[in-house]
Every structure is written in C-alpha cells, then in structure tokens.
TIBA-399649 format. One line per 10 residues: number of its first residue (from 0); their letters; for each residue x, y, z of C-alpha. Coordinates in steps of 0.1 Angstrom, whole numbers, plus 5000, padded with zeros to 4 digits. Each point is the difference from the previous one (the first is absolute). Layout:
BEGIN
NUM	A	X/Y/Z; ...
// end
This chain:
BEGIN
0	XXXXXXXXXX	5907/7648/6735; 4975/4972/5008; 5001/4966/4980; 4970/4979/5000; 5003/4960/5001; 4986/5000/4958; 5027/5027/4991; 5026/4981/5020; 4985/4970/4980; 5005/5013/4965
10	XXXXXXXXXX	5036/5013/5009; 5010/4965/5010; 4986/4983/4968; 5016/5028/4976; 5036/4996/5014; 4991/4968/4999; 4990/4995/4963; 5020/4977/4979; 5019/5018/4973; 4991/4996/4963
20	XXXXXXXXXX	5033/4984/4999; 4993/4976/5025; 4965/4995/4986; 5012/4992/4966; 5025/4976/5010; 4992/4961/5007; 5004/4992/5035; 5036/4978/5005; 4995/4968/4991; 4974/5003/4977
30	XXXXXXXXXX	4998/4980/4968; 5007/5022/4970; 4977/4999/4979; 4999/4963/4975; 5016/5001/4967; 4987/4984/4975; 4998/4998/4959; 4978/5004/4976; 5006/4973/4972; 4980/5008/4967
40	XXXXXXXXXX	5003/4993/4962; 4986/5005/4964; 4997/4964/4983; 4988/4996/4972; 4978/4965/5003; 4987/4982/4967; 4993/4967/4986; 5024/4975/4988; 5030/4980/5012; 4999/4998/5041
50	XXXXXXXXXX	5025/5020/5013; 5007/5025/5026; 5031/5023/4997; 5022/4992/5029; 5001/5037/5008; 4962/4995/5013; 5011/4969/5026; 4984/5023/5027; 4962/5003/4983; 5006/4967/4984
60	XXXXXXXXXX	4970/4979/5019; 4975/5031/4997; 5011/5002/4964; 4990/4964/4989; 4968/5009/5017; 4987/5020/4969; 4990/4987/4971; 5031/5003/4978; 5030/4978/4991; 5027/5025/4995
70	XXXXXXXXXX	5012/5024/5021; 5025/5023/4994; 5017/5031/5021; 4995/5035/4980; 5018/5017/5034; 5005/4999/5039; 5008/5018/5026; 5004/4991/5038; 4998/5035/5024; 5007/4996/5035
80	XXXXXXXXXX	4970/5021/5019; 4987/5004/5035; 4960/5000/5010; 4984/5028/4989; 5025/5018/4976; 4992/5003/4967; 5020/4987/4969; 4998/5008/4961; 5018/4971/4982; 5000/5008/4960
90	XXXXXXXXXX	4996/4966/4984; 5008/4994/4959; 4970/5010/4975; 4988/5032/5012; 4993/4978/5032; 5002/5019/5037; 4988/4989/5031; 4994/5021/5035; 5004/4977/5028; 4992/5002/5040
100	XXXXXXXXXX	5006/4974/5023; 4971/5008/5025; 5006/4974/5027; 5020/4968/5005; 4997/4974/5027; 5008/4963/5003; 4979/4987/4973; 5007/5022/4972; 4998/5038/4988; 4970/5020/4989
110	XXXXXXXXXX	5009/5026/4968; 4983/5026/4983; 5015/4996/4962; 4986/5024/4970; 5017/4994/4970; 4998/5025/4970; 5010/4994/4962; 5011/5026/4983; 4987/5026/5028; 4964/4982/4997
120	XXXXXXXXXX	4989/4987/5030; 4997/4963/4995; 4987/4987/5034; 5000/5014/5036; 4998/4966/5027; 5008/4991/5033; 5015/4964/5003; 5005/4979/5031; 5023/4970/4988; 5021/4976/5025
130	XXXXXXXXXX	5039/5006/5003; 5014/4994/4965; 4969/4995/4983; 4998/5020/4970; 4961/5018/4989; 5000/5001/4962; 4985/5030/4978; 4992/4999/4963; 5007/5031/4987; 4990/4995/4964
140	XXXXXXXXXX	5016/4982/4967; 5026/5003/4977; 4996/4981/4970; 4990/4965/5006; 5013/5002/5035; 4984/5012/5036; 5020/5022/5020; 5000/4993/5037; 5011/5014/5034; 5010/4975/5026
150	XXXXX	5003/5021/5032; 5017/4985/5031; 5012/5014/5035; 5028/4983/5019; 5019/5002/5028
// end
C-alpha cells in the first residue's frame, strides 16, 4: 500500500482533531463567563407630594428625571443572567418583559428589552446604559398615574 504526503497529511490532522468535548470546553484558566443582573420594575409615577418609594433607591436619580413627583413600586424583580441568555421576568399588571444582555464591557451593558402587557407587544428596544444606570419605559396609564419601567444591569 502506497501513502502519498496529502493522505499522510489528512491522517495526522484527523487523529489529531480536538474532540467535541475538548472543543466545548473553555481552555484552563479561562474566565467563566460574567454574571450579572437584570434589575427592573413597574412604578407607577404621578403627580403630587415628592416621593420615591425606598424600594426604587436603585432607579432613584433616573426616576426624578421624568416629569412626575410620585413614584411608587407596583413590583420588582432582580434575575441574575449571563450575556446572551435570554430571561422572561413577569412583572404585576399583565406586565412581562423578555430580556437579553447582548454584551458587557467596562462602561456599561447593551440590552435588548421587549416588554408586553397583557401578551400585547408594548415596545421592542435595544438600550446601551452605564453600569447601574437604569433606561426607563412608559408602558401606558392607570388612572391618573403613568406606569414606567426602569431597566438597569449590574454587576
């Protein structure tokens, strides 16, 4: 039997070949990969005395940026996530939002968020915000009152 130098070649490389094992694995000493949570809330924001349930400390500065006085948490939820996977978090008053954290570096995290009331698609957006920085979503009224969607991603 006569082997040529390009059969010899692809022998070598397909004993060679890394398994899918091997493959699949990270190599040792690689970071896993970065953990971090998805802060969000239903508020309901209206006019009136100032005030900003302690509950909302974390979205307090991007709260006082609308223009409301009152702010009040409906519901929260904190899920701890890695980039890329997706999360539904059910929120009060037919409120549910699908989440994916698409990248994170130094500065912040960039998100794709759509949030859906009462299985209607409310909005579909991709946020870029600063470590702890909430993005807030008005998802419609009740009553007198706005209801709002402070988004944040921390480490």
């Amino acid at each position: 039997m006569r082997f040529t130098a390009t059969s010899l070649a692809l022998c070598a490389l397909l004993f060679n070949w890394p398994t899918l094992d091997a493959m699949a694995a990270p190599p040792p000493g690689a970071p896993a990969a970065a953990t971090v949570h998805i802060e969000i809330a239903l508020v309901r924001a209206g006019h009136g005395d100032r005030s900003v349930d302690p509950a909302l400390s974390a979205f307090a500065a991007d709260l006082r940026a609308l223009p409301y006085e009152r702010f009040v948490r409906v519901d929260s939820k904190s899920v701890a996530t890695t980039p890329g996977a997706r999360q539904e978090i059910t929120l009060g008053s037919g409120l549910r939002a699908v989440v994916t954290v698409d990248a994170i570096d130094d500065s912040g995290a960039a998100t794709t968020l759509s949030l859906y009331r009462n299985d209607r698609e409310v909005t579909h957006t991709t946020v870029k915000r600063p470590w702890g920085r909430a993005q807030v979503i008005s998802v419609g009224k009740e009553g007198e009152d706005m209801l709002v969607v402070p988004i944040a991603i921390t480490r």
